[in-house]
OpenMM code with the backbone's topology and positions (N, CA, C; nanometers):
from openmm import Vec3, app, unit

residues = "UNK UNK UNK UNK UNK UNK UNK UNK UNK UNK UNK UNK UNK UNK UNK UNK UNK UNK UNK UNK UNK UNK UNK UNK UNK UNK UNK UNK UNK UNK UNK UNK UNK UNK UNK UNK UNK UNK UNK UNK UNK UNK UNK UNK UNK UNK UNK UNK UNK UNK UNK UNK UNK UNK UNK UNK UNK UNK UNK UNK UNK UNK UNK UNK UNK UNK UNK UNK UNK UNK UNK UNK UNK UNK UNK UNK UNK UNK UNK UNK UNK UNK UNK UNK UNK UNK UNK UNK UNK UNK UNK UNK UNK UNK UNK UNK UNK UNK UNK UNK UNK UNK UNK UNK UNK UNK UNK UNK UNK UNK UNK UNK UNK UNK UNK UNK UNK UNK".split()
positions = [
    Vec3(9.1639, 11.9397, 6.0801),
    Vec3(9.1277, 11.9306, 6.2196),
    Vec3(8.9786, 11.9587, 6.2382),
    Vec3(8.8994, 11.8912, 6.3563),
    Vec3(8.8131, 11.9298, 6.3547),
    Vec3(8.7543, 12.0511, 6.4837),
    Vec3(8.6487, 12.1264, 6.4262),
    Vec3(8.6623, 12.2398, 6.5139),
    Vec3(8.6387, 12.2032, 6.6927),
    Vec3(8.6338, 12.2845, 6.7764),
    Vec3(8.6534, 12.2646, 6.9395),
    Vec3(8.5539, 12.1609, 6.9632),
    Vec3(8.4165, 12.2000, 6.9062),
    Vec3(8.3046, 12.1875, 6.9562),
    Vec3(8.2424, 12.0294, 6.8870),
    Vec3(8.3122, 12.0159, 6.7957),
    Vec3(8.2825, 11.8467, 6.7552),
    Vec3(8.3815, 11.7491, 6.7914),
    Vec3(8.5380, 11.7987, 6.8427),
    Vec3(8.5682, 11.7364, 6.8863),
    Vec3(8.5526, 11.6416, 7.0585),
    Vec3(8.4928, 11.7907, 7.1073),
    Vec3(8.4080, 11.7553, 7.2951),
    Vec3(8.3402, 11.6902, 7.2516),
    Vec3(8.2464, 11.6891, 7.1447),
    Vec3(8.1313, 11.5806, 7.1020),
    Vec3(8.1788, 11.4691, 7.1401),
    Vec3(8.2724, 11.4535, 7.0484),
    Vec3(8.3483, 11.3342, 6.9653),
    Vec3(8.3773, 11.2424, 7.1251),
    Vec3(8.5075, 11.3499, 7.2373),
    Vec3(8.5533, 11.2824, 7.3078),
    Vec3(8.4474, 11.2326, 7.4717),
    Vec3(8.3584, 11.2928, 7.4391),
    Vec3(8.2253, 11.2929, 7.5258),
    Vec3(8.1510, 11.1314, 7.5286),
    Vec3(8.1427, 11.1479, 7.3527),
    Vec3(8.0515, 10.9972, 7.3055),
    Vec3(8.1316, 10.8690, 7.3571),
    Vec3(8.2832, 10.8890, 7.3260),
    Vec3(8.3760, 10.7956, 7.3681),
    Vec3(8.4394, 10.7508, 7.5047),
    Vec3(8.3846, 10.8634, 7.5787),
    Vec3(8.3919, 10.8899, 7.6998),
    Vec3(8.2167, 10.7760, 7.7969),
    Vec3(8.1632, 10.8574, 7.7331),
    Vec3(7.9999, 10.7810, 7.7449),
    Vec3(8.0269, 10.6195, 7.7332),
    Vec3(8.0839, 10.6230, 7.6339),
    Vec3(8.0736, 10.4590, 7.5951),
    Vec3(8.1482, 10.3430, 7.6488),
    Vec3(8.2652, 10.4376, 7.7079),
    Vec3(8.4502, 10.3265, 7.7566),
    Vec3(8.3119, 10.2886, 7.9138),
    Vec3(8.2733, 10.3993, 8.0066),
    Vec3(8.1798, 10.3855, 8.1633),
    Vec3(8.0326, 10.3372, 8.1334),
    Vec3(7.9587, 10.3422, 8.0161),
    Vec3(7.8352, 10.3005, 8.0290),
    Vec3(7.8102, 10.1355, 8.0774),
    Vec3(7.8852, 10.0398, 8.0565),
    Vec3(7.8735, 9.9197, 8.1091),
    Vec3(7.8821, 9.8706, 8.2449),
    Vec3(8.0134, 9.9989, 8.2865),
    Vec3(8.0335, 9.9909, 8.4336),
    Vec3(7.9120, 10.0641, 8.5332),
    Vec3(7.8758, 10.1839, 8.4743),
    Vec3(7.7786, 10.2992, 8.5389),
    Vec3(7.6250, 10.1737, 8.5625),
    Vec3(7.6215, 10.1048, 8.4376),
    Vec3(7.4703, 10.0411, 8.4196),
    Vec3(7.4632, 9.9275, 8.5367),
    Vec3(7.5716, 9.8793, 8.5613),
    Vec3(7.5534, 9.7339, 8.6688),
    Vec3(7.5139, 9.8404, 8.8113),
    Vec3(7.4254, 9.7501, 8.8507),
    Vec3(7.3801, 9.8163, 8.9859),
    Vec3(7.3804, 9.6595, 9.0643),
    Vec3(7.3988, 9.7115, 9.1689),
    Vec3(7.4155, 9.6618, 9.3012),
    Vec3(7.2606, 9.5697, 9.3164),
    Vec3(7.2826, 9.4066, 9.3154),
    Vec3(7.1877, 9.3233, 9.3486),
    Vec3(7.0733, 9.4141, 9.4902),
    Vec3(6.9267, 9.3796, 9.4836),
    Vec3(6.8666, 9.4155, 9.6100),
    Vec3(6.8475, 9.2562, 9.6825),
    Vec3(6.8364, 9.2402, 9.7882),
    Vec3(6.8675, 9.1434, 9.8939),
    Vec3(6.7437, 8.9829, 9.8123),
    Vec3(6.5874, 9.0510, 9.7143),
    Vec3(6.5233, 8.9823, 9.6583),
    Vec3(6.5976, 8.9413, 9.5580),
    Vec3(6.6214, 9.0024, 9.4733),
    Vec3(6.7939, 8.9625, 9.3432),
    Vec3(6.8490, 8.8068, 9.4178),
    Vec3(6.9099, 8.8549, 9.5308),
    Vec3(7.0125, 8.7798, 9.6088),
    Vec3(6.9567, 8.6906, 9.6068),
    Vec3(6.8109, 8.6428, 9.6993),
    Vec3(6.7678, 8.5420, 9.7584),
    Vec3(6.7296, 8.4504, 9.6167),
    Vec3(6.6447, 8.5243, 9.5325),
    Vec3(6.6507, 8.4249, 9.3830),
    Vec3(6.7271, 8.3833, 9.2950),
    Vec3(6.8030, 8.4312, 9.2922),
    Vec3(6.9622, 8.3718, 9.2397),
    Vec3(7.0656, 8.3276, 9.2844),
    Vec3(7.0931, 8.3702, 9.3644),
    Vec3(7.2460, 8.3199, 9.4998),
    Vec3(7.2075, 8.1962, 9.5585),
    Vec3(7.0957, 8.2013, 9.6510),
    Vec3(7.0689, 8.1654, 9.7703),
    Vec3(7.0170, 8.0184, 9.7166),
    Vec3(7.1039, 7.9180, 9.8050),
    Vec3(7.0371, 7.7942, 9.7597),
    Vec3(7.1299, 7.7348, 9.6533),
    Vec3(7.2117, 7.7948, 9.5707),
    Vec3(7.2778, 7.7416, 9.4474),
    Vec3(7.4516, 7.7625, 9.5250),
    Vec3(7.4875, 7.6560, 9.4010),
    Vec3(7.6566, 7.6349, 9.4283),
    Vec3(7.6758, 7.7330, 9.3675),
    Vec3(7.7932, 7.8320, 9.3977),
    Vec3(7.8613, 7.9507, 9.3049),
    Vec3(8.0370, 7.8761, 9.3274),
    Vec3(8.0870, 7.8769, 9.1884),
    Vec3(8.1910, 7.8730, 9.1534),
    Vec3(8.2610, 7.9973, 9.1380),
    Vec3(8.3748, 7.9870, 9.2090),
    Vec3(8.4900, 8.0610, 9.1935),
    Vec3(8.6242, 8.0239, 9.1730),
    Vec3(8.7158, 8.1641, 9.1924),
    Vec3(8.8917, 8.0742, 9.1507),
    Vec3(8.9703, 8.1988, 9.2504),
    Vec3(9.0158, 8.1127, 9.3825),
    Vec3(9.1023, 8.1652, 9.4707),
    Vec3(9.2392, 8.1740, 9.4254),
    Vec3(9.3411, 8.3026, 9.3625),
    Vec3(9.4467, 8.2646, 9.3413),
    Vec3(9.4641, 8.1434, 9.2628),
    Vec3(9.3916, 8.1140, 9.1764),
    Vec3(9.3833, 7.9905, 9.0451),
    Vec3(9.3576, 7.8792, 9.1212),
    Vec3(9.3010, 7.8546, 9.2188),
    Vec3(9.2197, 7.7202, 9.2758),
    Vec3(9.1021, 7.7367, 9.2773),
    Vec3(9.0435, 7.6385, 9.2165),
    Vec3(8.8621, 7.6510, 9.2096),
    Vec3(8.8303, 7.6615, 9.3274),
    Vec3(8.7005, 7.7105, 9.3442),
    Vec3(8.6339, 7.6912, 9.4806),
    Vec3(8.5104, 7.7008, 9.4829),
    Vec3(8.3949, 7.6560, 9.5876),
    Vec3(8.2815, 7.6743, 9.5690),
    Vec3(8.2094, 7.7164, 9.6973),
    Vec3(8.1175, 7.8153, 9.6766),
    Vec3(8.0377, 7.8410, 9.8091),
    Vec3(7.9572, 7.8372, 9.7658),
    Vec3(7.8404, 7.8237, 9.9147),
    Vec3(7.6862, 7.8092, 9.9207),
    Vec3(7.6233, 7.8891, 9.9976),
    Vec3(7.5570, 7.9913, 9.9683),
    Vec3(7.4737, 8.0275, 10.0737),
    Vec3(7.3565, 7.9289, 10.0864),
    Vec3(7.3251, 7.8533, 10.2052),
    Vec3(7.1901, 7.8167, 10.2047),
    Vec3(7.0929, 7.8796, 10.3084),
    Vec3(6.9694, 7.8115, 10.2334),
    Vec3(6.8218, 7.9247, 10.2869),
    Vec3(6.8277, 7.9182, 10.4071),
    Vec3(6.8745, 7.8533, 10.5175),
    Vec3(6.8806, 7.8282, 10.6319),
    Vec3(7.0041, 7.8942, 10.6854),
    Vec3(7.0555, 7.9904, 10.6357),
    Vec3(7.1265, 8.1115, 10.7085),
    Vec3(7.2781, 8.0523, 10.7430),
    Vec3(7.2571, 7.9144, 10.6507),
    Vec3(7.4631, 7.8556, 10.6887),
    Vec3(7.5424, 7.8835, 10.5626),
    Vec3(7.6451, 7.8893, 10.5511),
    Vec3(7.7382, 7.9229, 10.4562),
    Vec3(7.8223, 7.8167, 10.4527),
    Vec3(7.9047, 7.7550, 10.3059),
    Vec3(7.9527, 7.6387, 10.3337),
    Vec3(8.0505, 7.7176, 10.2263),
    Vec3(8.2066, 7.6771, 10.2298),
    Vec3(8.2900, 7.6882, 10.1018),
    Vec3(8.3788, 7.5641, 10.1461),
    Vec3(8.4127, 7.4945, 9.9979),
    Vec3(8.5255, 7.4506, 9.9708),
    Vec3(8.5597, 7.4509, 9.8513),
    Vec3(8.7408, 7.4190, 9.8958),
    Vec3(8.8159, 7.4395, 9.7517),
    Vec3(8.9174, 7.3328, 9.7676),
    Vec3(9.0172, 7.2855, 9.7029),
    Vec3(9.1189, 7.1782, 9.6951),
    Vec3(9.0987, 7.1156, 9.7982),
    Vec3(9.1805, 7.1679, 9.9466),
    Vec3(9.1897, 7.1154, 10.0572),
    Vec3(9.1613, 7.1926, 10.1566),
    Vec3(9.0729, 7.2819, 10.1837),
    Vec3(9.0559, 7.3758, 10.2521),
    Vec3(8.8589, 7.3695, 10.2328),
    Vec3(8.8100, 7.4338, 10.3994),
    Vec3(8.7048, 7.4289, 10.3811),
    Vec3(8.7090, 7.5226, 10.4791),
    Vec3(8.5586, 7.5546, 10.4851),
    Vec3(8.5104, 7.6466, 10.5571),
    Vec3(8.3339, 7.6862, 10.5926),
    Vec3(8.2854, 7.7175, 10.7137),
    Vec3(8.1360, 7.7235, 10.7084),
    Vec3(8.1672, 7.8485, 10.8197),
    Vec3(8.0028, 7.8543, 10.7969),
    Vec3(7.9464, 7.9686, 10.8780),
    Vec3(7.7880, 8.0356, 10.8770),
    Vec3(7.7770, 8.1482, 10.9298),
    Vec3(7.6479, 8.1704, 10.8930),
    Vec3(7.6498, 8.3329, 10.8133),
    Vec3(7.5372, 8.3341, 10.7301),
    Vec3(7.5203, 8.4320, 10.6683),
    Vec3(7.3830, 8.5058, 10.6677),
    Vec3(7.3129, 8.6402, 10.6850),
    Vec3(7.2818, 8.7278, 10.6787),
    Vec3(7.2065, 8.8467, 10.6251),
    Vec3(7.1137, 8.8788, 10.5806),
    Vec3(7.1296, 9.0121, 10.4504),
    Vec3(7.1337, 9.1129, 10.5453),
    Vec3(7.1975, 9.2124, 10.4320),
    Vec3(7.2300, 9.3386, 10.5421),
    Vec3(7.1575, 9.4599, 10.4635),
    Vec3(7.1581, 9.5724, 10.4849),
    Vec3(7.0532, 9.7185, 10.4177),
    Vec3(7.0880, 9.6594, 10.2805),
    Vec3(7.2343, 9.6649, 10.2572),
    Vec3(7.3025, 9.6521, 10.0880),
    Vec3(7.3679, 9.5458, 9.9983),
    Vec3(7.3029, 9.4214, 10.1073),
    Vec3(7.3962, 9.2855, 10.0839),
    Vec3(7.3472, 9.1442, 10.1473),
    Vec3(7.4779, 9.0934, 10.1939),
    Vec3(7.4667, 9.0324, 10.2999),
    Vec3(7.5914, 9.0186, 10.3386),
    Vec3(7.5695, 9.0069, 10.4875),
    Vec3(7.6704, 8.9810, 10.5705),
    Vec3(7.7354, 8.8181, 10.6318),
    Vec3(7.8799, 8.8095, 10.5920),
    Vec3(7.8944, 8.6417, 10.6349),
    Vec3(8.0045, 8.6718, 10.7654),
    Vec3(7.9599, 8.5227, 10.8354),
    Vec3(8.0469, 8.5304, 10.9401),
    Vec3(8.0539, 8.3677, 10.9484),
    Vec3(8.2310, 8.3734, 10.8852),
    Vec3(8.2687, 8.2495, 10.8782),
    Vec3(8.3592, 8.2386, 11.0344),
    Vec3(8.2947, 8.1034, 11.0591),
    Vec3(8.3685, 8.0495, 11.1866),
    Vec3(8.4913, 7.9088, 11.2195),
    Vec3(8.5021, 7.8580, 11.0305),
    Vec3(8.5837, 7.8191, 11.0577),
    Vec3(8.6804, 7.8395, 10.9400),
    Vec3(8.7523, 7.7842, 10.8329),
    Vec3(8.8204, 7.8027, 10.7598),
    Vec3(8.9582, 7.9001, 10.7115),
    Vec3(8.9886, 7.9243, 10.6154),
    Vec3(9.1234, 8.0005, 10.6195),
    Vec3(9.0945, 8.1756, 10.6881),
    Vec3(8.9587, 8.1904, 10.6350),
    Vec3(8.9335, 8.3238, 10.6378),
    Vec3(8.7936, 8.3825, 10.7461),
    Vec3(8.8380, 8.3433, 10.8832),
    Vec3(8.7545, 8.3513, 10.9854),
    Vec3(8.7330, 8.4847, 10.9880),
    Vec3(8.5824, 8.5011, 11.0283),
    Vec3(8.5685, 8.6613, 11.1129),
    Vec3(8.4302, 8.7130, 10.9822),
    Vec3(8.3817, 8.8654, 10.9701),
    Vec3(8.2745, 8.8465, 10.9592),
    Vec3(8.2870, 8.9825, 10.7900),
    Vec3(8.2121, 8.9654, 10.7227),
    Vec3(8.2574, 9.0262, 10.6001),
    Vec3(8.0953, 9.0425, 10.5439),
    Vec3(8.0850, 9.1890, 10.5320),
    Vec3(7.9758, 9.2196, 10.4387),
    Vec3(7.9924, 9.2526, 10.3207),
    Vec3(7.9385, 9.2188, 10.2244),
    Vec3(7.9244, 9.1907, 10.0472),
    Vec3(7.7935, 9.2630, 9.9957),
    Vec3(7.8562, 9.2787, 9.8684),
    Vec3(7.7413, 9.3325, 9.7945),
    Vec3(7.7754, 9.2179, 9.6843),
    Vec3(7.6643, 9.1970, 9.5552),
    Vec3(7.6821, 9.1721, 9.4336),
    Vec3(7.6264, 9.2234, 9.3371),
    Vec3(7.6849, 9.2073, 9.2175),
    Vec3(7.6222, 9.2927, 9.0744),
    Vec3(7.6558, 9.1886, 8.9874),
    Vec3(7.4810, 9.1554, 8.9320),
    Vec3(7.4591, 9.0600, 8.7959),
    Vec3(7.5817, 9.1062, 8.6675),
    Vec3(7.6288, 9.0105, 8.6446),
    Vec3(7.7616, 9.1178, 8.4991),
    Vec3(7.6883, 8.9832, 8.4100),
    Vec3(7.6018, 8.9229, 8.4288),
    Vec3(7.5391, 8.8602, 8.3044),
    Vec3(7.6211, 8.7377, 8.2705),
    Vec3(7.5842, 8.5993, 8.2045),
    Vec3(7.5846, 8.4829, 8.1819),
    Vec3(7.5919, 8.4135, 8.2934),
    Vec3(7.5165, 8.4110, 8.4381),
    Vec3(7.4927, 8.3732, 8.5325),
    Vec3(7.6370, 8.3787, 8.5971),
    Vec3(7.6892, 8.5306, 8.5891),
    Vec3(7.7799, 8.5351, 8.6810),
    Vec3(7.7476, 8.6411, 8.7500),
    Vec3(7.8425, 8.6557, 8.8208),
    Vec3(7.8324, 8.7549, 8.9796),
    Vec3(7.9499, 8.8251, 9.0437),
    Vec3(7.9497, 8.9453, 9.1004),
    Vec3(8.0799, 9.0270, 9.1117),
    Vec3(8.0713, 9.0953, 9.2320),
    Vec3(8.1080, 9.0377, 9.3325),
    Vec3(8.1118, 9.0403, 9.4785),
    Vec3(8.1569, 9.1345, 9.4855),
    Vec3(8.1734, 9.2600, 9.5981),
    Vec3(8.2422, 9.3688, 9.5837),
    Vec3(8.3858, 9.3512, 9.6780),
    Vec3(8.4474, 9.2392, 9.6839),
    Vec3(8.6155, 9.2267, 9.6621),
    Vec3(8.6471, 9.2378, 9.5803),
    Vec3(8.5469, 9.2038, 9.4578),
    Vec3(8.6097, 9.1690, 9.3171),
    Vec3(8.6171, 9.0232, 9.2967),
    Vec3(8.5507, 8.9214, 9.2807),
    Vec3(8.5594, 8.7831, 9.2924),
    Vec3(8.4598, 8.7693, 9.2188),
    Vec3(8.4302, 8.6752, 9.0922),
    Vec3(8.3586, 8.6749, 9.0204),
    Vec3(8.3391, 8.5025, 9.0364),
    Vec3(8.1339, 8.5173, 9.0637),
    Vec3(8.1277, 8.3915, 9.1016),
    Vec3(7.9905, 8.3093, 8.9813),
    Vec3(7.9942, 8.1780, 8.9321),
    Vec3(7.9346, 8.1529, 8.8424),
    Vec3(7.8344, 8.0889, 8.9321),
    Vec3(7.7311, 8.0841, 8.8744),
    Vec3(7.6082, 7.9652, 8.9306),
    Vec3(7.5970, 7.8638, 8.8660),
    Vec3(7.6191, 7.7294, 8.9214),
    Vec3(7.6728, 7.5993, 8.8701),
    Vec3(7.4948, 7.5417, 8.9111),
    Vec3(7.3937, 7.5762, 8.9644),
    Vec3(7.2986, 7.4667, 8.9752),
    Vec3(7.1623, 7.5633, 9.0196),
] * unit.nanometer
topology = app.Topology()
chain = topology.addChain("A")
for resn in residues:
    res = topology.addResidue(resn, chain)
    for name in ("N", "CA", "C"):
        topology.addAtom(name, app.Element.getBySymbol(name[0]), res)
């Protein structure tokens, strides 16, 4: 066995290592947003149907997916941005954050992971 004090080591390092990937992603700042998001198609998957939204620079929001669409306008807010869709499945007004998780994807804080297609 090993003694008290190398094993806290031990379960410390492993401890460090399972949260360091999660601890390191930080929260896009609204400049992040506007150079990467803004302007490009982001791919997603609603319940296993593709889908795609747009923020564009002109403050409108566009999604579609199979047979369903939706627009609106969008926002930045202190920690994000804020959308307020006015028509589609999911009307009414929703502020977001995102965090880069790397290979030009993106992790909305519902949890929706969105790719940049352009």
């Amino acid at each position: 066995m090993y003694p008290l004090k190398t094993t806290l080591l031990i379960v410390s390092i492993a401890v460090g290592l399972t949260l360091s990937p999660l601890s390191a992603a930080e929260t896009m700042t609204n400049d992040q947003i506007a150079a990467t998001l803004v302007g490009k198609t982001l791919s997603t998957s609603v319940k296993g149907i593709p889908a795609r939204v747009t923020y564009n620079a002109d403050g409108s929001v566009e999604m579609k997916a199979l047979i369903i669409s939706g627009h609106g306008t969008w926002e930045y807010s202190e920690a994000g941005i804020c959308v307020d869709m006015t028509s589609g499945p999911r009307k009414g007004e929703t502020c977001l954050t995102f965090t880069d998780i790397g290979d030009a994807q993106y992790l909305n804080s519902e949890g929706m992971t969105f790719t940049v297609k352009n």
